[in-house]
C-alpha positions as CSV (number, residue, x, y, z in Angstrom):
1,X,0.0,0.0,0.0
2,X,1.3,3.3,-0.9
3,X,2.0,5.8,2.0
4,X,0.0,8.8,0.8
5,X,-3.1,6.1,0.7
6,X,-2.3,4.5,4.1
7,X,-2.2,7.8,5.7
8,X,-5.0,8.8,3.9
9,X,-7.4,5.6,5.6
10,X,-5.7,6.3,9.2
11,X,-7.1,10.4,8.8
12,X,-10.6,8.7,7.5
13,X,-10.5,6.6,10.9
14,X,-9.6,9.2,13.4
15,X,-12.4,11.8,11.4
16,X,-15.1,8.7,12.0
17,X,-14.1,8.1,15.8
18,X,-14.3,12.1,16.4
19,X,-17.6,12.2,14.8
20,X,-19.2,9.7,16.8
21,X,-17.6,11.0,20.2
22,X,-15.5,7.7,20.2
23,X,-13.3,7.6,23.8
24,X,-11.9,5.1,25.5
25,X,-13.9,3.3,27.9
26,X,-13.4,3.1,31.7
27,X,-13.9,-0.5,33.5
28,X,-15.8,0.7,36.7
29,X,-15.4,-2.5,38.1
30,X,-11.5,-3.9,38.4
31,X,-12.4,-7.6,38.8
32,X,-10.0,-7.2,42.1
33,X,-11.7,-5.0,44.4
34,X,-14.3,-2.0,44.9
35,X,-11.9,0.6,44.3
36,X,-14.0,3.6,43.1
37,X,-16.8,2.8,44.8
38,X,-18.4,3.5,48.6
39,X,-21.5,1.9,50.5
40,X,-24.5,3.4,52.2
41,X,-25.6,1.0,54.2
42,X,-28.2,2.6,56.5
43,X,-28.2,-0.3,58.8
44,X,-24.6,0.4,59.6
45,X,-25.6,4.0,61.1
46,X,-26.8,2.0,64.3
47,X,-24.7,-0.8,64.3
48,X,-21.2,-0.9,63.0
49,X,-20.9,-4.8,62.8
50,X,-23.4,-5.2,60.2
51,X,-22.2,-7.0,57.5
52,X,-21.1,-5.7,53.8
53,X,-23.5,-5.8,51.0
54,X,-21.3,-5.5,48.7
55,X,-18.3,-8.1,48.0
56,X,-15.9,-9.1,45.2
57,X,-16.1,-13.2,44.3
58,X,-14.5,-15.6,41.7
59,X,-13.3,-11.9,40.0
60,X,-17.0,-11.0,40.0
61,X,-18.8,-7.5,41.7
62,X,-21.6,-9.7,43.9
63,X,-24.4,-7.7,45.7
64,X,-25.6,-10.0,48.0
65,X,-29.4,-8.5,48.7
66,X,-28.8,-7.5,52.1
67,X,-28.1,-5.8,54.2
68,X,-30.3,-3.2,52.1
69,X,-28.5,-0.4,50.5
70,X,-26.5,1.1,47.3
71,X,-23.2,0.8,46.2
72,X,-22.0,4.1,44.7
73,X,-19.3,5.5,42.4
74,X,-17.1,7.7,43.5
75,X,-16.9,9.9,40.3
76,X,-20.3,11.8,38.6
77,X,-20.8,10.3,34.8
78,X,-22.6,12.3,31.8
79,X,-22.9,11.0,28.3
80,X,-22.2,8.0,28.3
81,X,-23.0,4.2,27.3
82,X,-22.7,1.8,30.4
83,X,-22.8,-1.7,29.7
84,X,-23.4,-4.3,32.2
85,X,-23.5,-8.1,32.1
86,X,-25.2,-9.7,35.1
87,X,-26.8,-12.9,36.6
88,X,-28.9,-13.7,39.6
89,X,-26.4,-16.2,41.6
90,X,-29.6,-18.4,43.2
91,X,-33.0,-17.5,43.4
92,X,-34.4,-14.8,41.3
93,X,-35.3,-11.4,43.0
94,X,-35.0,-7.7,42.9
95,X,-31.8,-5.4,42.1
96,X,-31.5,-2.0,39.5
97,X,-28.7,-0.2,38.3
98,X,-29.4,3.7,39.0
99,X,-28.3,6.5,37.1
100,X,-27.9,9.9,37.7
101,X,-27.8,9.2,41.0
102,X,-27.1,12.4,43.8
103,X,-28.8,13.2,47.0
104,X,-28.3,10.2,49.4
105,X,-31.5,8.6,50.9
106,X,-33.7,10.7,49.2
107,X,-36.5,8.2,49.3
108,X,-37.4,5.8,52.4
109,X,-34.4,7.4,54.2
110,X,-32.6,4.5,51.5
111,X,-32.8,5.3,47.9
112,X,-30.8,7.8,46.4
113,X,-32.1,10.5,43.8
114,X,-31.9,8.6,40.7
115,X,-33.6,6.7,37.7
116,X,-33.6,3.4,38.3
117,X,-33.3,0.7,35.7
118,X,-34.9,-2.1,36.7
119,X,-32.9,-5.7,36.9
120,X,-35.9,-7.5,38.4
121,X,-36.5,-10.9,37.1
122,X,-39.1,-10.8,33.6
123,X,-39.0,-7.0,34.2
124,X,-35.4,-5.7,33.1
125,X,-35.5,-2.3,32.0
126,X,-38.7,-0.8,33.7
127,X,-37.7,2.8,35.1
128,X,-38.4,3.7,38.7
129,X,-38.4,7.0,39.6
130,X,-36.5,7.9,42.5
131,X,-37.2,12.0,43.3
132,X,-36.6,12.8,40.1
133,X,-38.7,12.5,37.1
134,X,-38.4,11.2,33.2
135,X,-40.9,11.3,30.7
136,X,-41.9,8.2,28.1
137,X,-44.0,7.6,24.9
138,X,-47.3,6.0,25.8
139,X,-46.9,7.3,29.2
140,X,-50.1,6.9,30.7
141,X,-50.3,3.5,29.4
142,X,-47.0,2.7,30.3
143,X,-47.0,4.7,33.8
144,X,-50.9,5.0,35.0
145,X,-53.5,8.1,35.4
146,X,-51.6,11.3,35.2
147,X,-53.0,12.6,38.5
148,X,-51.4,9.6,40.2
149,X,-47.8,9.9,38.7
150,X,-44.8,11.3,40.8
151,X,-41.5,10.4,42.3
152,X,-41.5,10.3,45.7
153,X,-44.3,8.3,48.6
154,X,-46.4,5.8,46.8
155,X,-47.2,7.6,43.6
156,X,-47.0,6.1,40.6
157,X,-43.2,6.0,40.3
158,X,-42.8,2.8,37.4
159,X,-43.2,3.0,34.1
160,X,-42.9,-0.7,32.2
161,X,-40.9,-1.5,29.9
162,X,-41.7,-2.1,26.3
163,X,-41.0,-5.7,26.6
164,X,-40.6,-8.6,29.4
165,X,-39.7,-11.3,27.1
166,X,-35.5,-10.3,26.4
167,X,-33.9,-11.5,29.5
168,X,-32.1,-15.0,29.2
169,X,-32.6,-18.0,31.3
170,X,-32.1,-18.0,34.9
171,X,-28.6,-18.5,35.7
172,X,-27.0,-16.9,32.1
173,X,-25.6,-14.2,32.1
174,X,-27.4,-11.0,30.7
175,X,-26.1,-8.0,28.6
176,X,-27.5,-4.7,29.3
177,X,-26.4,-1.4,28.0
178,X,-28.0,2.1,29.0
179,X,-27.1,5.0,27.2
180,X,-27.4,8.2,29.0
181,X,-26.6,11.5,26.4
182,X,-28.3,14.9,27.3
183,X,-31.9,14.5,28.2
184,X,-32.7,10.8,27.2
185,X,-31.7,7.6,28.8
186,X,-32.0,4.0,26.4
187,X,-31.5,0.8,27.7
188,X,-31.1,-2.7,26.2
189,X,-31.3,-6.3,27.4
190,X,-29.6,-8.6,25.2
191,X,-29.7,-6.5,22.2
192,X,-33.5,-5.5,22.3
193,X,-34.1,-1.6,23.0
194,X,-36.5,-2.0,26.0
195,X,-36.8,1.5,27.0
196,X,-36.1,5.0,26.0
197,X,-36.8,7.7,28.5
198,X,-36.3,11.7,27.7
199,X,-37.0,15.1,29.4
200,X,-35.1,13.6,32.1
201,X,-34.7,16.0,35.4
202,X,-30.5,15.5,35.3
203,X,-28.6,14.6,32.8
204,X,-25.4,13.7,35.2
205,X,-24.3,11.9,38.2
206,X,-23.0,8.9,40.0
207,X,-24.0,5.4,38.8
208,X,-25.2,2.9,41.8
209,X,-26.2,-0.6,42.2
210,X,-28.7,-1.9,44.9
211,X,-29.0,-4.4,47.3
212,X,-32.2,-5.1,47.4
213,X,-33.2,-8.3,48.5
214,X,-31.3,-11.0,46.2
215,X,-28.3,-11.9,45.2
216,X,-26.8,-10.8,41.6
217,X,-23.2,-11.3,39.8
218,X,-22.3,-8.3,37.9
219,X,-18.5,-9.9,36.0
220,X,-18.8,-6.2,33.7
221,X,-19.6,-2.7,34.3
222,X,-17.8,-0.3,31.2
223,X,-18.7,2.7,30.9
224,X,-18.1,4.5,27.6
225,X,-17.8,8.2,26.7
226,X,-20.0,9.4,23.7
227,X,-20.2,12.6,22.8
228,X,-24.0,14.6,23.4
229,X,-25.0,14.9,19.6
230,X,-23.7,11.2,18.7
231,X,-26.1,9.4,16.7
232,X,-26.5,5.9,18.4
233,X,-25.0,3.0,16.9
234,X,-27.4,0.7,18.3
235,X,-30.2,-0.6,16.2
236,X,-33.4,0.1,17.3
């Protein structure tokens, strides 16, 4: 290949990276320990003995379901794609991944001001509101009667996803990705877009994982840089 032409395809790649926002991506989770991330485990305000929720097995991020809590990164994200491949460990119960996450216990006196996206089993990918709001196609179908929607107490805080059939047998391991850029958060489970939220109330902040009743695996957490006007390159 002659130079001019080689140089010429290197300059093509680096124009298409810049116009898609590529940057590297940052492993959250170090397969080692939870460097980069903190607890708040309310039980532990009263007793000091309580045990971790949060530990690091076979090279794999394990939330164990209780105590109840959040584990919390250090560092605010913002446009980004955050991909996440998980498993329930035994029986299949409750857990989310939050984004935009701030004010601590904000909710309960546990949950922190966030969207949540749902890891339930045969409901990955429903949104929770957590005193803060986002906004949906289809929302009153998706979310209830408008005069019973809000983000705090028991109003209608969940809106469904817009499918329950994507998530792999019990006991596989399931890819998720949620894209958060400006305004609008997507999420997909194992390749199907399952929800895509907008008008979103933050568009930054830390990223958490709950411990909330059952235990889950989590062997990736990346989190990607995109820049906020980058098409997605995720079919839809």
């Amino acid at each position: 290949m002659k130079k001019p032409l080689l140089l010429t395809i290197v300059a093509l790649a680096m124009m298409s990276d810049h116009a898609f926002g590529a940057e590297a991506s940052i492993p959250l989770f170090n397969g080692k320990d939870l460097d980069g991330w903190h607890a708040d485990i309310p039980a532990k305000d009263t007793d000091a003995n309580v045990a971790n929720a949060f530990i690091v097995r076979d090279g794999n991020l394990v939330s164990l379901g209780d105590p109840r809590g959040h584990l919390i990164t250090d560092d605010s994200h913002e446009n980004y794609r955050l991909e996440v491949e998980y498993r329930f460990a035994g029986e299949p119960g409750n857990c989310g991944v939050l984004v935009h996450a701030s004010t601590p216990r904000a909710l309960y006196k546990m949950f922190p001001k966030s969207i949540e996206v749902q890891l339930n089993h045969l409901h990955a990918g429903d949104f929770w509101c957590i005193a803060l709001d986002i906004s949906v196609p289809d929302m009153e179908k998706r979310r209830g009667p408008k005069n019973e929607w809000g983000v705090d107490g028991d109003k209608k805080r969940r809106i469904l996803n817009l499918t329950d059939g994507s998530e792999k047998a019990l006991g596989e391991w399931n890819r998720m990705q949620i894209e958060c850029v400006g305004d609008e958060v997507k999420v997909w489970v194992n390749g199907d877009l399952v929800n895509h939220g907008f008008d979103c109330e933050a568009t930054e902040g830390q990223i958490a994982i709950q411990a909330e009743g059952s235990e889950v695996e989590f062997r990736k957490l990346i989190l990607t840089p995109i820049a906020e006007l980058s098409p997605s390159t995720e079919s839809e």
